[in-house]
C-alpha positions as CSV (number, residue, x, y, z in Angstrom):
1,X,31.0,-10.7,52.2
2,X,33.1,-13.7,53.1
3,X,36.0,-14.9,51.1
4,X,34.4,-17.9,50.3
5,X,31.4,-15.5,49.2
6,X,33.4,-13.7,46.4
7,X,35.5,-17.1,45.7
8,X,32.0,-19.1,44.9
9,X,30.8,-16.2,42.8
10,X,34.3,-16.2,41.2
11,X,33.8,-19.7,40.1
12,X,30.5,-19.5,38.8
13,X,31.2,-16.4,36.6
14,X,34.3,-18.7,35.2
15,X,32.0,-21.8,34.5
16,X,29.7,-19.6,32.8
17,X,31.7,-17.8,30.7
18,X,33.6,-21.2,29.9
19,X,30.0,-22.5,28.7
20,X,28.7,-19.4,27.0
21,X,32.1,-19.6,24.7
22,X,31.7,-23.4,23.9
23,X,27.6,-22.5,23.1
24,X,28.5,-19.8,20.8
25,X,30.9,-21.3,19.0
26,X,28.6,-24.7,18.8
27,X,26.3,-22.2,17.3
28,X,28.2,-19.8,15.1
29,X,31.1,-22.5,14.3
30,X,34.6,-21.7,14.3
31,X,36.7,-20.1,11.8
32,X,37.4,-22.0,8.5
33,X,41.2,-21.5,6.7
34,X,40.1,-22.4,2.9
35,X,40.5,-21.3,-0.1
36,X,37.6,-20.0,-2.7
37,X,37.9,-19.1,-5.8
38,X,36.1,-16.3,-7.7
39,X,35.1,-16.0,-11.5
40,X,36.5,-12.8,-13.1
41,X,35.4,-11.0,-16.4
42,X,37.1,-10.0,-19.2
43,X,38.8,-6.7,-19.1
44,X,36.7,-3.3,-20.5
45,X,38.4,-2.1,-24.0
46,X,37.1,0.3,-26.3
47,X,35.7,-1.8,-29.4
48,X,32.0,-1.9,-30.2
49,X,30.6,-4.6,-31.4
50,X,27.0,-4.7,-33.2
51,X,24.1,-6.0,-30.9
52,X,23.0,-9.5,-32.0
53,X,20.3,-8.8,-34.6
54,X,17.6,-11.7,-33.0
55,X,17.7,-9.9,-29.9
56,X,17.9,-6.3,-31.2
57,X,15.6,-6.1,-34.2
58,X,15.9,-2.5,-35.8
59,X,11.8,-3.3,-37.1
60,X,11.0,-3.3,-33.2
61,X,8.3,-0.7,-31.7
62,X,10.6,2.4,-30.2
63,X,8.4,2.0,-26.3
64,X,9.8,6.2,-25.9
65,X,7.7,7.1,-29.0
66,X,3.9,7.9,-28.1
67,X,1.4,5.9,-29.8
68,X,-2.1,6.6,-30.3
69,X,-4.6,3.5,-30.1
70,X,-8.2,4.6,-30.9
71,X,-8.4,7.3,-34.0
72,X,-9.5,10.4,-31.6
73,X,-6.7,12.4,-29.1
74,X,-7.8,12.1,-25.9
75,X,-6.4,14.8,-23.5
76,X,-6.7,14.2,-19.6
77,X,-7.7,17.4,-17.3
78,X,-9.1,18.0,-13.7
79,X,-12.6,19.1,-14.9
80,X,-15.1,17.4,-17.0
């Protein structure tokens, strides 16, 4: 290869890299220095307090306890 060979392939390595930075950052944007600010929450502590009775009505249906619709058990097994 000539000089001029390597010094064209030089320059055109340059000018691309030169215009794959300025595309990526067009794309990605730059990086912004500001400030945000972020909502905490109150601290843990050890007090209970009782649940809200209109959301947590003790007359409720327990959903753990089984409950039988029609007035005969039925009992589910592989053969009929």
């Amino acid at each position: 290869m000539k000089k001029s060979d390597i010094a064209m392939i030089i320059l055109i390595a340059s000018v691309s890299v030169l215009i794959a930075y300025f595309v990526a950052k067009g794309i990605f944007g730059g990086s912004i220095n500001t400030s945000q600010t972020v909502k905490t929450i109150d601290p843990i502590d050890s007090k209970i307090v009782d649940p809200d009775p209109t959301i947590f009505n003790s007359n409720a249906i327990n959903p753990a306890v089984e409950v039988q619709i029609s007035g005969t058990a039925q009992t589910q097994s592989g053969t009929q």
